[in-house]
Phi, psi and omega in degrees: 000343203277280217305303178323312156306336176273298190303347205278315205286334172307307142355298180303312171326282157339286188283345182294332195269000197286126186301147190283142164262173203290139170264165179281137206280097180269182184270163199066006182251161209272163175301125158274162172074012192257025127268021163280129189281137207241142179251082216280151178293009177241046148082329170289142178278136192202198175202169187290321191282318179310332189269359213255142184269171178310318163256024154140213198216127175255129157243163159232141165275142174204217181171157182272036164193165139145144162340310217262310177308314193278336188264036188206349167331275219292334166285350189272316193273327188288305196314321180302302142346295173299297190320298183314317184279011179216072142059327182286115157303149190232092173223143180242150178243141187253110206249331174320028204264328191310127167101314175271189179261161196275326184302318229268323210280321138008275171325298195307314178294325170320309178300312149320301179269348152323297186326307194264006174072006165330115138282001193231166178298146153229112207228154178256095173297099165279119160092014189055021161357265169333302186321298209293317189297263223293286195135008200284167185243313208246184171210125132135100168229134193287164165185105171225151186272146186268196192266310156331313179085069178233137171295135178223356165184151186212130178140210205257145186310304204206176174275011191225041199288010195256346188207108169317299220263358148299321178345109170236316192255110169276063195336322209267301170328315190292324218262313178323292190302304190281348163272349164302319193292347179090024177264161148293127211297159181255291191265118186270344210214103175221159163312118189248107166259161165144183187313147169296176193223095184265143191238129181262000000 
């Protein structure tokens, strides 16, 4: 009976040290992370709430380099375009950070978003901070907010991100149009390919 009383406690031991987990960013769950302060590549501080517009907020992961990033430049920059000009805040997170020097990784984005003519935030995930709270995996993967800051869609830009010109479905655009119109998103959820979001 001893011995029996001793695993229990042991157990116990166990699962009390085990880290809590993270539950899944479902649609309809609230902004994570949002007074966390964020370091935008043009050097301003910032935060998800600070960035989210009246009808709400896209963020995307994304990062300045990888196949997947290069084949999405042009889709990246219209969707972002659209959001801002219909009211939506816009921030891409750079989560590939870990591990580097912050100034360089810093520099690289200044460059990067020079390049691409970004108006909008790019902000440097330390320590994948973000990645883990929202679940992203990939890059370039989506996640937009209603005027509530309730999540109404996740997942991939279009049905194609490896070939622009493959496109028959735009997920994220459709998922625009139907939270302006004040509808329930019709597809909230798809699959996001592209580079891994690597955690050191």
């Amino acid at each position: 009976m001893r011995n029996v009383y001793c695993l229990l406690i042991l157990y116990s031991w166990l699962v009390a040290m085990q880290p809590a987990l993270t539950p899944p960013l479902e649609i309809g769950a609230p902004l994570p992370k949002g007074d966390v302060v964020l370091q935008d590549f043009s050097g301003k501080e910032i935060t998800l709430n600070k960035a989210r517009l009246n009808n709400g907020l896209l963020v995307i992961f994304s990062g300045n380099t990888c196949p997947y990033i290069e084949r999405n430049q042009a889709r990246t920059q219209e969707i972002c375009k659209y959001a801002l000009s219909n009211n939506i805040g816009v921030v891409l997170i750079n989560s590939n950070t870990a591990g580097a020097d912050e100034k360089a990784v810093l520099a690289a984005m200044k460059t990067y978003a020079t390049g691409q003519q970004y108006n909008w935030y790019y902000v440097a995930d330390k320590k994948t901070e973000l990645a883990d709270a929202f679940e992203a995996s990939h890059m370039p993967e989506c996640y937009l907010f209603n005027q509530q800051a309730k999540l109404v869609y996740k997942g991939a830009i279009d049905d194609s991100p490896g070939n622009a010109e493959a496109v028959k479905m735009r997920h994220l655009n459709n998922a625009i149009n139907d939270l302006l119109a004040g509808k329930a998103v019709r597809v909230n959820s798809t699959t996001a390919l592209g580079c891994n979001i690597k955690r050191f």
